[in-house]
VMD Tcl script that draws the C-alpha trace (Angstrom):
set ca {
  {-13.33 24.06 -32.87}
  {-12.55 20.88 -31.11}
  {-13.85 17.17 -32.35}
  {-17.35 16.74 -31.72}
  {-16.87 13.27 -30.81}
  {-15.08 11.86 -27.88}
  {-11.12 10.51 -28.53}
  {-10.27 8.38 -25.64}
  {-6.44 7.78 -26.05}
  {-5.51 4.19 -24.99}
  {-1.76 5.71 -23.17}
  {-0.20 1.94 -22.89}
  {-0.50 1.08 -26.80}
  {-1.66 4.58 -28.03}
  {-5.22 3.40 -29.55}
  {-7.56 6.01 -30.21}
  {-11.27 5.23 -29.52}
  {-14.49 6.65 -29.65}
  {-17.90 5.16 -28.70}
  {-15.50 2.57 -27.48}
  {-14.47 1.65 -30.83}
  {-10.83 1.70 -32.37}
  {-10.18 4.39 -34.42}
  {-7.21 5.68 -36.92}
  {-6.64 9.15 -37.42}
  {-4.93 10.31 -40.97}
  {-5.36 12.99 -43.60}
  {-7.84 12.84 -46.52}
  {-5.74 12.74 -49.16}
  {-3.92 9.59 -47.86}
  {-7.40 7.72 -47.74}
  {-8.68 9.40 -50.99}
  {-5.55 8.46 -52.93}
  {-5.70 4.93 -51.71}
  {-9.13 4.92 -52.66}
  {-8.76 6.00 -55.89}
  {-5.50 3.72 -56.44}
  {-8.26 0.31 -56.06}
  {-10.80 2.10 -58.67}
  {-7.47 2.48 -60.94}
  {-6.75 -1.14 -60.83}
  {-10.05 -2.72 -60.22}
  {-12.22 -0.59 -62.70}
  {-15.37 1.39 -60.80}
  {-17.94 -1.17 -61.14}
  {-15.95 -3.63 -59.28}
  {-14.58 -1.58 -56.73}
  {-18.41 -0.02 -56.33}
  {-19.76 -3.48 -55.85}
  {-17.14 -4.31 -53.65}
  {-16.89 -1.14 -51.43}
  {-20.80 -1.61 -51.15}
  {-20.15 -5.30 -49.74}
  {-17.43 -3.98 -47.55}
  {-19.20 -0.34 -45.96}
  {-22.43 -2.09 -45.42}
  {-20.86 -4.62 -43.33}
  {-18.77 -2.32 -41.38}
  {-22.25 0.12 -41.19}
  {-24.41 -2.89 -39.30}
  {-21.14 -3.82 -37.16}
  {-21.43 -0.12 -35.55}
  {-25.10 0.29 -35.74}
  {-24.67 -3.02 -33.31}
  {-21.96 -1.72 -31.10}
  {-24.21 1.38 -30.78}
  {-27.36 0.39 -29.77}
  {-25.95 -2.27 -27.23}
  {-23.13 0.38 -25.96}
  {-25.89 3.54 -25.41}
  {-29.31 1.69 -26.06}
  {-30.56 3.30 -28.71}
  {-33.56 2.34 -30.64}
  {-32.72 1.31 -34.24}
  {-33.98 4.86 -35.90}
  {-32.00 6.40 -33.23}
  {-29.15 4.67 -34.44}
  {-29.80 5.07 -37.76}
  {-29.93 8.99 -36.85}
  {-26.78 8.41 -34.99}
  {-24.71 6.87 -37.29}
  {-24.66 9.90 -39.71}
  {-24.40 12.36 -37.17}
  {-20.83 10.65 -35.90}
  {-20.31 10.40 -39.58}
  {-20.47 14.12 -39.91}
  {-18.29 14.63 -36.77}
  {-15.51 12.81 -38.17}
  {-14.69 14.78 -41.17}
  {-16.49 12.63 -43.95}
  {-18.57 15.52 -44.77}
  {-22.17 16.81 -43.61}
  {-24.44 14.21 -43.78}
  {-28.67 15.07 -43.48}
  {-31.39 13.11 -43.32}
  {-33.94 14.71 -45.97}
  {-36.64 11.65 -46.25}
  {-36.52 8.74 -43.57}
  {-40.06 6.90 -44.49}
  {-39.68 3.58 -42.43}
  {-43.09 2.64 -43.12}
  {-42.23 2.75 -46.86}
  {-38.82 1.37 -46.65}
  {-37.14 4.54 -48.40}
  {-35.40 7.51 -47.90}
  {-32.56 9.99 -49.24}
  {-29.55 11.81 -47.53}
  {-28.12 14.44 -48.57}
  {-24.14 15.09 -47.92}
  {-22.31 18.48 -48.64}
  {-18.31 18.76 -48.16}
  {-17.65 14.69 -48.96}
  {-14.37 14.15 -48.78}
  {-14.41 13.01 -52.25}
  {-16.25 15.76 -54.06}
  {-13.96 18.14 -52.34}
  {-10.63 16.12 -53.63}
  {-12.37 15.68 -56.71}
  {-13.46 19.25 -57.92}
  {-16.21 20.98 -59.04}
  {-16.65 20.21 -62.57}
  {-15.73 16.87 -62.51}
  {-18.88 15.65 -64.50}
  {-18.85 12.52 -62.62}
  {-20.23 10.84 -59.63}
  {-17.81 10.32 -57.16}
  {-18.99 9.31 -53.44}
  {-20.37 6.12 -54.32}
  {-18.68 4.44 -51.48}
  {-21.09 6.15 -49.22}
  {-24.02 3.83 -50.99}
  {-22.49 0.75 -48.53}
  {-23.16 3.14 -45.56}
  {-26.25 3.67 -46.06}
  {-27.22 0.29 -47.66}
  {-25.89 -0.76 -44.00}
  {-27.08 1.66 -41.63}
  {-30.64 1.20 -43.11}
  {-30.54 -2.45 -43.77}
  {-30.00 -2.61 -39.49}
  {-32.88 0.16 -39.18}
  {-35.21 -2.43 -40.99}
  {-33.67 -5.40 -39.16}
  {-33.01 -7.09 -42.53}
  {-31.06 -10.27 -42.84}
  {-28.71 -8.71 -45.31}
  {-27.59 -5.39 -46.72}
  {-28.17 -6.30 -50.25}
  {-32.14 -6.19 -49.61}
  {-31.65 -2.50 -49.35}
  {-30.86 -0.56 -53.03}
  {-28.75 2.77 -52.57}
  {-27.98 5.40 -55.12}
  {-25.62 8.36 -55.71}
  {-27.90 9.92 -57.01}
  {-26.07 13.49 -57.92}
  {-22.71 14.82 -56.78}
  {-21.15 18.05 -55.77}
  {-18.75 17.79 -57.79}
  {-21.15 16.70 -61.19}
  {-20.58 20.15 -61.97}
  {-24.92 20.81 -61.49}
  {-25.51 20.42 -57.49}
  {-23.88 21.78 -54.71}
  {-23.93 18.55 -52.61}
  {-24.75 15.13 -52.97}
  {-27.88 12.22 -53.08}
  {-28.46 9.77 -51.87}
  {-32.02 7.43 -53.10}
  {-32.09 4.72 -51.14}
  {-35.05 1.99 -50.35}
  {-35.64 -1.71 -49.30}
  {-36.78 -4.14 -51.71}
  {-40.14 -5.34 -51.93}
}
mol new
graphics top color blue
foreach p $ca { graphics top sphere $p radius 0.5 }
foreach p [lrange $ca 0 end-1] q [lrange $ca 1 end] { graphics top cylinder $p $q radius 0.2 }
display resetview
């Protein structure tokens, strides 16, 4: 099966893009290693808080390029953003409660690149960096000012050893 997603190959200076953003291309266990080199030296809460910071803002920054490149209305985007997700190998991403109304929802994601790395049995929670995405992505559905008005939660993991794919609790605060 080919890439779902269009890779338009820049043949002067060799940039990949898609959606006509730059893209990099490399295996999961050099990004996963790297990612779990940070935690190592930064401890998980600080990494968390600062992955969360650091997703969310790269989340809006598409969600923008999106809806001005193919003029999609924010809960299309929303939609959009975790159906390209998907299509690039971070794992399945689905959309199991989108109330925008109520300013919640939950996603659920099987095959994340870190519960698969990880294991089954870990007993942990492990694809927290996914919270900034979705703090992001939904923080632009809303229109808010700022991605920390939105709350996001792993809340199981695949590889917890209980579920077969991960949560994701996420709402707006009052």
């Amino acid at each position: 099966m080919q890439p779902a997603v269009p890779i338009d190959v820049d043949e002067t200076n060799g940039i990949w893009r898609t959606d006509g953003l730059p893209m990099v291309y490399l295996p999961r266990h050099f990004l996963v290693n790297n990612h779990l080199a940070v935690e190592a030296v930064l401890g998980r809460d600080a990494y968390r808080a600062t992955l969360r910071i650091a997703t969310a803002k790269s989340a809006i920054e598409w969600c923008e390029a999106q809806a001005q490149g193919k003029g999609f209305d924010p809960e299309a985007t929303f939609r959009h953003y975790f159906q390209r997700l998907s299509q690039r190998g971070w794992g399945q991403f689905s959309i199991d409660v989108l109330d925008v109304a109520g300013r919640r929802g939950s996603i659920s994601l099987r095959n994340s690149i870190f519960a698969l790395e990880a294991g089954q049995g870990a007993g942990q929670r492990v694809c927290y960096m996914f919270e900034g995405f979705v703090t992001g992505a939904f923080s632009f559905l809303l229109g808010l000012a700022a991605a920390s008005e939105v709350e996001c939660e792993e809340t199981y993991c695949a590889c917890d050893g209980r579920h077969d794919h991960c949560r994701f609790d996420f709402a707006a605060r009052p």
